[in-house]
VOFI-207303 format. One line per 5 residues: number of its first residue (from 1); for each residue x, y, z of C-alpha. Coordinates in steps of 0.2 Angstrom, whole numbers. Layout:
BEGIN
NUM	X/Y/Z  ...
***
This chain:
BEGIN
1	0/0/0  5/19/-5  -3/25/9  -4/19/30  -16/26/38
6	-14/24/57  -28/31/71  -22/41/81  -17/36/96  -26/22/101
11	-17/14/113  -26/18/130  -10/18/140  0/32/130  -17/43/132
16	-16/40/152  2/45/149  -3/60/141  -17/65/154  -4/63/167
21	7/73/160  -4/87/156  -11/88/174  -9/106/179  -3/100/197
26	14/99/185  11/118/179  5/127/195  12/121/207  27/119/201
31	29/130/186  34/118/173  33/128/157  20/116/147  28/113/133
36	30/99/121  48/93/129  41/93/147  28/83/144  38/71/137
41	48/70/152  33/69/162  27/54/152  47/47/153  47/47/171
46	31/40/174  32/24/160  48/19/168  40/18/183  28/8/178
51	42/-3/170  50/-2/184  36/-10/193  35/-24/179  53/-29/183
56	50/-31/202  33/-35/205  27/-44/192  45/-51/187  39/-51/167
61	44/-43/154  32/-26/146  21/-29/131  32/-26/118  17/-22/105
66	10/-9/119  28/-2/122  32/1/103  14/11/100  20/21/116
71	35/26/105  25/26/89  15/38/95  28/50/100  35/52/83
76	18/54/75  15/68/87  31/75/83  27/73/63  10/83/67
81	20/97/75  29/99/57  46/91/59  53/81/42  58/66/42
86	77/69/47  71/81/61  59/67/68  72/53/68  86/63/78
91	72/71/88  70/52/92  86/49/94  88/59/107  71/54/116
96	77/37/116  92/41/126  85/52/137  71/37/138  84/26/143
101	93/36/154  78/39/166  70/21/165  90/15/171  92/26/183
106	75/32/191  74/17/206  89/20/218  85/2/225  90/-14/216
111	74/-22/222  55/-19/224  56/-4/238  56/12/225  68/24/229
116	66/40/218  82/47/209  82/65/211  95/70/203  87/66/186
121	75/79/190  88/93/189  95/84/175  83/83/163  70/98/170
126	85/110/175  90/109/153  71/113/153  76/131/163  65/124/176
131	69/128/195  68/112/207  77/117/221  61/121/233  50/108/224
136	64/94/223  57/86/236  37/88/232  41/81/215  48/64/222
141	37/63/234  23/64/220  33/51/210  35/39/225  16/40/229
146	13/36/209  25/20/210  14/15/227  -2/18/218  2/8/202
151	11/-7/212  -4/-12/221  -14/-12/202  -15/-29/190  -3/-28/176
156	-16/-31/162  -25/-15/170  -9/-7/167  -6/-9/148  -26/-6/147
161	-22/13/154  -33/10/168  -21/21/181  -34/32/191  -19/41/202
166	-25/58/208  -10/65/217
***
């Protein structure tokens, strides 16, 4: 076929992602300028969680088709914004490192008891010219109570989207 036509977006998890990300908690209270690159952070930080949890938890492996629409979906957003073909693919380039960075180092712990890395906060969100010093610590906490929240939910729930988390 010439032509693939895909619907957009219709994996469920990506668009609980998405929702989470764009929660103004992020933009009040702490000032995150909402912008395309921060919500992909957002959306980094809390997937790897959820990965994280896939490891320790459920000791399986992610749905790889669910994962690869997760991704999929990023670059057709980006393509949506405008961005060529060169532009999209080093755009992702560069998402899949900073991807990979976080989802390695986000859990302190080697095991199941979540320990949130903080410094990837100023990493990624200080390049953003956002300030964390004061809000460092609220962050974290908001990210240890989301890794609580989802450990306690079924993994088929997971990759449905079905993450009710009200921080």
């Amino acid at each position: 076929m010439i032509f693939n036509f895909k619907k957009k977006h219709t994996n469920s998890l990506y668009n609980r992602l998405l929702e989470i990300s764009r929660n103004i908690f992020f933009y009040k209270r702490f000032k995150f300028k909402d912008t395309f690159d921060t919500r992909l952070l957002l959306i980094f930080f809390h997937f790897s969680i959820i990965l994280n949890i896939f490891k320790f938890k459920h000791k399986k492996t992610f749905d790889q088709n669910a994962y690869d629409e997760i991704f999929n979906n990023i670059e057709y957003d980006l393509r949506e914004q405008g961005l060529g073909d060169v532009n999209v693919n080093k755009k992702m380039k560069i998402f899949n490192r900073y991807f990979y960075d976080i989802l390695l180092k986000i859990n302190l712990s080697d095991d199941e008891k979540f320990e949130f890395n903080f410094e990837l906060l100023q990493k990624y969100f200080k390049s953003l010219n956002h300030e964390l010093n004061e809000n460092s610590q609220q962050i974290g906490v908001y990210f240890n109570n989301f890794y609580k929240f989802c450990f306690e939910l079924d993994p088929e729930s997971i990759i449905k989207g079905d993450i009710n988390f009200n921080n």
